[in-house]
C-alpha positions in Angstrom: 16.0 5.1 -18.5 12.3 6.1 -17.6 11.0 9.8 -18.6 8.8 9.5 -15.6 9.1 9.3 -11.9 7.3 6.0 -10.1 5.7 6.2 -7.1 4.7 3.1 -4.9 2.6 3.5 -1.9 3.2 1.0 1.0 0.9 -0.1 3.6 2.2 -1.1 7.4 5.7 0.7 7.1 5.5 4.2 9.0 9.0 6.0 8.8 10.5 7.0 12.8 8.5 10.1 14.0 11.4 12.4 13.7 12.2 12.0 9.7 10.1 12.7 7.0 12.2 11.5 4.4 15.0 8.3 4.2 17.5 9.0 1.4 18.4 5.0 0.0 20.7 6.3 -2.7 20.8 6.1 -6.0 17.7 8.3 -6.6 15.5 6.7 -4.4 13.7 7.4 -1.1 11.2 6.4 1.3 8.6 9.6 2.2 6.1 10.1 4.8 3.0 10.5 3.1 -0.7 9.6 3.7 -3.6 8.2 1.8 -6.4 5.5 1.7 -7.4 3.0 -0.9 -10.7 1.4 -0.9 -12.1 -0.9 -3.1 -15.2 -2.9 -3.5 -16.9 -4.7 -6.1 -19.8 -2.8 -8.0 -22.8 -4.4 -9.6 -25.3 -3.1 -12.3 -28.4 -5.2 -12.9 -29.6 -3.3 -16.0 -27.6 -3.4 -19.2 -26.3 -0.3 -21.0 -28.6 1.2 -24.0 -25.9 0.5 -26.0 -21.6 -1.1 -26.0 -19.8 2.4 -25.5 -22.8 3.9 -22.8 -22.5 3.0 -19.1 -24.7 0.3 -17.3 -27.9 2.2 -16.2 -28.9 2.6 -12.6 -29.1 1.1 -10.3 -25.8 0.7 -8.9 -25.2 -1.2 -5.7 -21.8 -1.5 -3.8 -20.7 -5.1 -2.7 -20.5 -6.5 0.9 -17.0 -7.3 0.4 -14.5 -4.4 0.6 -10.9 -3.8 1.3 -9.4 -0.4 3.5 -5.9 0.2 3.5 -3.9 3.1 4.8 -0.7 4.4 3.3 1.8 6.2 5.3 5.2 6.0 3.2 6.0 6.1 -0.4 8.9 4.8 -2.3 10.4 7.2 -5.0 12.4 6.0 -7.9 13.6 8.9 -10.1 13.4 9.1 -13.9 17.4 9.1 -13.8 17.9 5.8 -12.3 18.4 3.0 -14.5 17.6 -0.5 -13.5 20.0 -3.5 -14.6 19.7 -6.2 -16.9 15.8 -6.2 -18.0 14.8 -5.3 -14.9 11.8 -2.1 -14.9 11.5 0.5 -12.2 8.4 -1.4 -11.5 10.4 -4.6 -10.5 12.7 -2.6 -8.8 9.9 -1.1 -6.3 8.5 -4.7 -5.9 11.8 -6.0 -5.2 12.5 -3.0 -2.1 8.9 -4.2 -0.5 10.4 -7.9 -0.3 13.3 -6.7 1.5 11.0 -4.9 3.6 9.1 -7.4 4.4 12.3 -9.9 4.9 13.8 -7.7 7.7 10.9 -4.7 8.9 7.5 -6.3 8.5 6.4 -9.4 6.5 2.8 -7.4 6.7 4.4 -4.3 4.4 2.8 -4.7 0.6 3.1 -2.6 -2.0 -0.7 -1.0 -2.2 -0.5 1.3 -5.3 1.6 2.3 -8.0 1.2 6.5 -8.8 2.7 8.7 -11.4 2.6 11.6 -8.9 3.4 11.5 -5.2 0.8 10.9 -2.9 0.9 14.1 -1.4 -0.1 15.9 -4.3 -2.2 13.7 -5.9 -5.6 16.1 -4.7 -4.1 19.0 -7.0 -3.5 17.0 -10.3 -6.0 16.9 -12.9 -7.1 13.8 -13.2 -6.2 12.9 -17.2 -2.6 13.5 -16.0 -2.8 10.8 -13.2 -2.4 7.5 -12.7 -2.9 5.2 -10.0 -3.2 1.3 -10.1 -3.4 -0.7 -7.2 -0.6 -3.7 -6.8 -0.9 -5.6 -4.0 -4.7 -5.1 -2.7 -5.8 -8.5 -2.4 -5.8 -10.3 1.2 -3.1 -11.7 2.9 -4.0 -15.0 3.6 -0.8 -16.3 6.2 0.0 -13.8 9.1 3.6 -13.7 9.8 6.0 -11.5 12.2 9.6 -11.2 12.7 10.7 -13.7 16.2 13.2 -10.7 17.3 11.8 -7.0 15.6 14.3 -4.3 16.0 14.4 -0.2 16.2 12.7 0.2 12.6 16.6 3.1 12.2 18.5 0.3 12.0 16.6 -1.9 9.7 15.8 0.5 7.1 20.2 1.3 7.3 19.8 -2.4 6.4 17.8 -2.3 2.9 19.6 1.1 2.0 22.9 -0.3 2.2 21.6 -3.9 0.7 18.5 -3.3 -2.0 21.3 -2.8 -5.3 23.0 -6.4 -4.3 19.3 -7.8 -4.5 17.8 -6.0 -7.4 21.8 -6.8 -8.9 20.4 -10.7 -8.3 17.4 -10.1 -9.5 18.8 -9.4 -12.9 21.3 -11.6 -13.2 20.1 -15.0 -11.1 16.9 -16.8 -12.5 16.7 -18.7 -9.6 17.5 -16.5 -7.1 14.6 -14.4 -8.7 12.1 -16.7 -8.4 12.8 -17.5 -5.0 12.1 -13.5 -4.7 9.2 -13.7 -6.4 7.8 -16.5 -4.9 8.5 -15.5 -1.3 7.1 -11.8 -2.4 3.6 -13.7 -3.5 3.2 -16.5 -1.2 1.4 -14.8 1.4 -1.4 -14.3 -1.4 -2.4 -17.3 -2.4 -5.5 -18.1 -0.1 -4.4 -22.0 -0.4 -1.7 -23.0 2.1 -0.3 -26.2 0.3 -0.1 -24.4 -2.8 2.4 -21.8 -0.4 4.7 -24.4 0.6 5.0 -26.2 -2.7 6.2 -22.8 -4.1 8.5 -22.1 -1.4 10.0 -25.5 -1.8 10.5 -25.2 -5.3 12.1 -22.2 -5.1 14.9 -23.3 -2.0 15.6 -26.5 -4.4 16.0 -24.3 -7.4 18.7 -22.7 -5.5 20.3 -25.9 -3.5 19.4 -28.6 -6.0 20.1 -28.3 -9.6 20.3 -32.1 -9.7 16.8 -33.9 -9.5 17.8 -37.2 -7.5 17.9 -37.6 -4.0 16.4 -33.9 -3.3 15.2 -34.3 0.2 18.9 -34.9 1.8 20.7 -33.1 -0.9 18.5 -29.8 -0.3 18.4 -30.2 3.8 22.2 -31.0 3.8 22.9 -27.9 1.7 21.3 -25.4 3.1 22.3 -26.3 6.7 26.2 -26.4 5.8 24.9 -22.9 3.8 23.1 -21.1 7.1 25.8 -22.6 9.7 29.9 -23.8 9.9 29.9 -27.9 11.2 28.2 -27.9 14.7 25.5 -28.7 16.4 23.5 -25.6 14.7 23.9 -27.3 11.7 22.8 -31.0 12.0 19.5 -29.2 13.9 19.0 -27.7 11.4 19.7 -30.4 8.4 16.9 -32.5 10.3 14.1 -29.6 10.6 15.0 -29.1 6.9 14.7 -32.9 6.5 11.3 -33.5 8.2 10.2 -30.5 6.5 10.7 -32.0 3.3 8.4 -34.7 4.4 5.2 -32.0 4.5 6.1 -30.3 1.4 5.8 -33.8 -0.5 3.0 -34.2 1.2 1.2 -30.8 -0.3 2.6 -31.3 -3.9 1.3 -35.1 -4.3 -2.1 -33.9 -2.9 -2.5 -35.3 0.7 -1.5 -32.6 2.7 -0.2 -33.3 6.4 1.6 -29.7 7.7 0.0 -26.9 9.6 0.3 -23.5 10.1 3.5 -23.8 12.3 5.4 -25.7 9.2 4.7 -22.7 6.5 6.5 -20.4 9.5 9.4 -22.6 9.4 9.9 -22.8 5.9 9.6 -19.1 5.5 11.9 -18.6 8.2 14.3 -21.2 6.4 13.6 -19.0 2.7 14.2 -15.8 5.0 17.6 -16.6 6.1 18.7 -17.8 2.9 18.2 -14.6 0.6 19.3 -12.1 3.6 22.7 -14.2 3.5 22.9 -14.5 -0.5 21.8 -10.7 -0.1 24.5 -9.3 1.9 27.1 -11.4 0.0 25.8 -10.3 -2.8 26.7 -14.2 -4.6 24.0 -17.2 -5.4 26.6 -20.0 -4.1 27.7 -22.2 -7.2 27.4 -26.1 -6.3 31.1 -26.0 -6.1 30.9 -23.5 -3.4 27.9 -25.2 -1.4 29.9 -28.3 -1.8 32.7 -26.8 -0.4 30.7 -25.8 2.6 29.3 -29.2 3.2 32.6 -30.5 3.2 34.3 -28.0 5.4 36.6 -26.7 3.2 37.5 -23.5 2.8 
């Protein structure tokens, strides 16, 4: 248990006009708040009169900088106690994935704070602490097909963020699958994105190395949908799919912009389904599935 309350500041999520506050149990809460980081890089051309003294003048800002507005902070209270080895830190990270899985795949957390946002402009500043998270650019820009009233969603993570932080603890792969769908739009090189996001879906649907590109497309098909016509459409999308993600990892790249949507869209589905049944299928149980069987 933490002695300290954490505060994470998330860019593009605004709660509904009419609340202020969004109770998601447990000792935690989403809060309308405001504030503004910007960063850019500062350069020095003369070199301090000595190691502990600053650089001397002058000092010029960089070209390059980042703005980014906060309008809502996630809470997590001192009292609430993570499972497994799992930090408050993960926990807030873990919220912003689901987030971005069913609100907006734009939301990031900005800044981690030791004080709400709110009051930040009345604490002295040795007792505060700020330290930006997720600052960098976004380097894929993705949007959910169907958005609905933002109410509804955030019902969604509220009555679903234990099972996945519950996962999170206890499933290595269904953590890294987290982690790499919570990172992917980051990394400024595109083949690099869908190598990760492969690796984590075979993690999850292959433990067996051999014959991965029908074992992983026939498994997660009979996993998203009963034996249909849903199914086999999507067992070959998975399957020529597979065909560009071998393509990035052996170094000759052939997908485009519209492939990396469909594989997150494929990652997406999976981990709300393993999230709201709170249960990484065993192979028995994807087996099962294939199979038909009950």
């Amino acid at each position: 248990m933490t002695t300290f309350d954490l505060y994470a500041g998330l860019s593009s999520l605004q709660l509904p006009p009419d609340q202020d506050e969004y109770d998601l149990g447990h000792g935690l809460a989403l809060r309308r708040t405001y504030a503004r980081l910007m960063g850019s890089y500062t350069i020095a051309v003369n070199r301090p009169e000595a190691p502990s003294k600053h650089h001397r003048e002058p000092w010029n800002a960089s070209t390059l900088h980042n703005e980014f507005d906060v309008h809502t902070e996630l809470v997590i209270r001192s009292g609430y106690k993570p499972p497994g080895d799992l930090t408050p830190y993960d926990v807030a990270r873990t919220i912003t994935s689901l987030l971005r899985l069913c609100c907006d795949p734009t939301i990031r957390f900005l800044m981690q704070s030791s004080h709400s946002f709110s009051e930040i402009a009345a604490i002295p500043h040795p007792e505060l602490r700020l330290t930006p998270v997720e600052s960098s650019p976004q380097y894929i820009q993705l949007a959910l097909a169907k958005p609905k009233p933002m109410i509804g969603l955030l019902d969604w993570v509220r009555d679903h963020w234990p099972n996945a932080v519950g996962l999170m603890a206890s499933h290595a792969a269904f953590r890294l699958a987290m982690e790499a769908f919570e990172l992917s739009t980051f990394v400024p090189h595109h083949a690099l994105t869908l190598v990760s996001l492969w690796g984590a879906l075979e993690a999850l649907f292959s433990p067996s190395t051999s014959e991965l590109r029908f074992r992983v497309s026939v498994l997660i098909a009979s996993y998203a949908y009963p034996p249909g016509e849903e199914r086999l459409a999507l067992q070959r999308e998975i399957f020529e799919l597979y065909d560009k993600r071998s393509a990035a990892a052996h170094g000759k790249p052939k997908h485009n912009d519209t492939h990396l949507v469909q594989t997150f869209n494929i990652l997406q589905r999976v981990l709300v389904r393993m999230i709201e049944d709170n249960e990484v299928p065993s192979k028995a149980a994807l087996n099962n599935m294939l199979l038909g069987a009950s």
